[in-house]
C-alpha positions in Angstrom: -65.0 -57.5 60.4 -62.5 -55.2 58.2 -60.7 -54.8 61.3 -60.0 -57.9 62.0 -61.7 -58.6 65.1 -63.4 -61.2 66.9 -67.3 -60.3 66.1 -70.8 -61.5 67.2 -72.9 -61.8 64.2 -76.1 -60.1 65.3 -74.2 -56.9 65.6 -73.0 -57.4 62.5 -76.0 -57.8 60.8 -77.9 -55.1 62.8 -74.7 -52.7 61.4 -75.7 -54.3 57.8 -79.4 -53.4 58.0 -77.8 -49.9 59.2 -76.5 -49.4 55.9 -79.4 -50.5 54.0 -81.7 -48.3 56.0 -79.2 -45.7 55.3 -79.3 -46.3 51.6 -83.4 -46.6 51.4 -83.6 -43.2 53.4 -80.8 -40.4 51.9 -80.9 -43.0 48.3 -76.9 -43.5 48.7 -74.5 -45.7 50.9 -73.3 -44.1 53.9 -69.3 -45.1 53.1 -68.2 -44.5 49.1 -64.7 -44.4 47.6 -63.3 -45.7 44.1 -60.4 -46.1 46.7 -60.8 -49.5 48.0 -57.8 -48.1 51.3 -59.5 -45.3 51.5 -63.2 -46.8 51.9 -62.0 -49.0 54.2 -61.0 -46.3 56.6 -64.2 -44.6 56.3 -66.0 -47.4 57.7 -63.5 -47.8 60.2 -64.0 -44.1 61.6 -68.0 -44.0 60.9 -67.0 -41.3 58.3 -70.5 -40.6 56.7 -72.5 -37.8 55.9 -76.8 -37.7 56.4 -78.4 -35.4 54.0 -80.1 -32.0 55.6 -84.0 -33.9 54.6 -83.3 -36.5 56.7 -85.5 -36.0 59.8 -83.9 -35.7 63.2 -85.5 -38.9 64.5 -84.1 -41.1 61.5 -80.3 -39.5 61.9 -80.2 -40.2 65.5 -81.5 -44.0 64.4 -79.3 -44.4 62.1 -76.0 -43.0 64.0 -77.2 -45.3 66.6 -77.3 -48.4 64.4 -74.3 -47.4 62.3 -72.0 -46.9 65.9 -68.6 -48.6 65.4 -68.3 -49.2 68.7 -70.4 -52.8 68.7 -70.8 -52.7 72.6 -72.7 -48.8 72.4 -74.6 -49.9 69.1 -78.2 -50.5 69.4 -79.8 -53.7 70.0 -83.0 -55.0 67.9 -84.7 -54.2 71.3 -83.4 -50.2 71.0 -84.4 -50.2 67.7 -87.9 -51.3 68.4 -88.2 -48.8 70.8 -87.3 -46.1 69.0 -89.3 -43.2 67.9 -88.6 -43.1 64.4 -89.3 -46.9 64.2 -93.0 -47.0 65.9 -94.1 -43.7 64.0 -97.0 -46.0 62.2 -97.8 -48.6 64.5 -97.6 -52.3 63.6 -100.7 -54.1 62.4 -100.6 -57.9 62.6 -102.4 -59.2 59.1 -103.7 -62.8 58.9 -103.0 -64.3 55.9 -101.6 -62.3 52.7 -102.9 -59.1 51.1 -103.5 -58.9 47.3 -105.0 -56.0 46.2 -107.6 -55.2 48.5 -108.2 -58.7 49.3 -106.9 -60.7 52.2 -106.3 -64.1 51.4 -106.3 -66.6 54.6 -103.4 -68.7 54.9 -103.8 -72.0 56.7 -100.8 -73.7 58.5 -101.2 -77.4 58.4 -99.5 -79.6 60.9 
């Protein structure tokens, strides 16, 4: 988008969440610069740095996801399937949890 190119917003977004996941795991944004030029061509390049106690599956996530190359950068699919993502399996809950109570929530149609 700071390029100015034609873009497809899914890999936008997917890039966004990139960043955010980036920020929840190392506690920083990948791409900072009081220069506005300068930040600009940081993200441009993929210029970032992942802290040393950032395990090796969650780098190679994240580098995936945070690929400028929108054609090589993972899908929603690769991301589901990677190893970093299904270390605690997914358990589908019925209703919503407060507490230690499960409340059941009924859909009416």
């Amino acid at each position: 988008m700071i390029a100015g190119k034609k873009y497809f917003g899914l890999q936008v977004d997917i890039w966004s969440a990139g960043v955010i996941l980036f920020a929840l795991i190392c506690g920083h944004l990948p791409f900072e610069d009081p220069n506005t030029t300068n930040l600009y061509k940081k993200i441009l390049g993929g210029e970032y740095k992942i802290p040393k106690y950032v395990s090796n599956d969650a780098k190679d996530l994240i580098k995936n996801i945070l690929n400028t190359d929108p054609q090589k950068r993972y899908t929603i699919e690769d991301i589901r399937k990677h190893k970093w993502y299904n270390m605690n399996p997914y358990v589908e809950k019925h209703g919503i949890i407060v507490g230690a109570h499960q409340i059941p929530v009924f859909l009416l149609g």
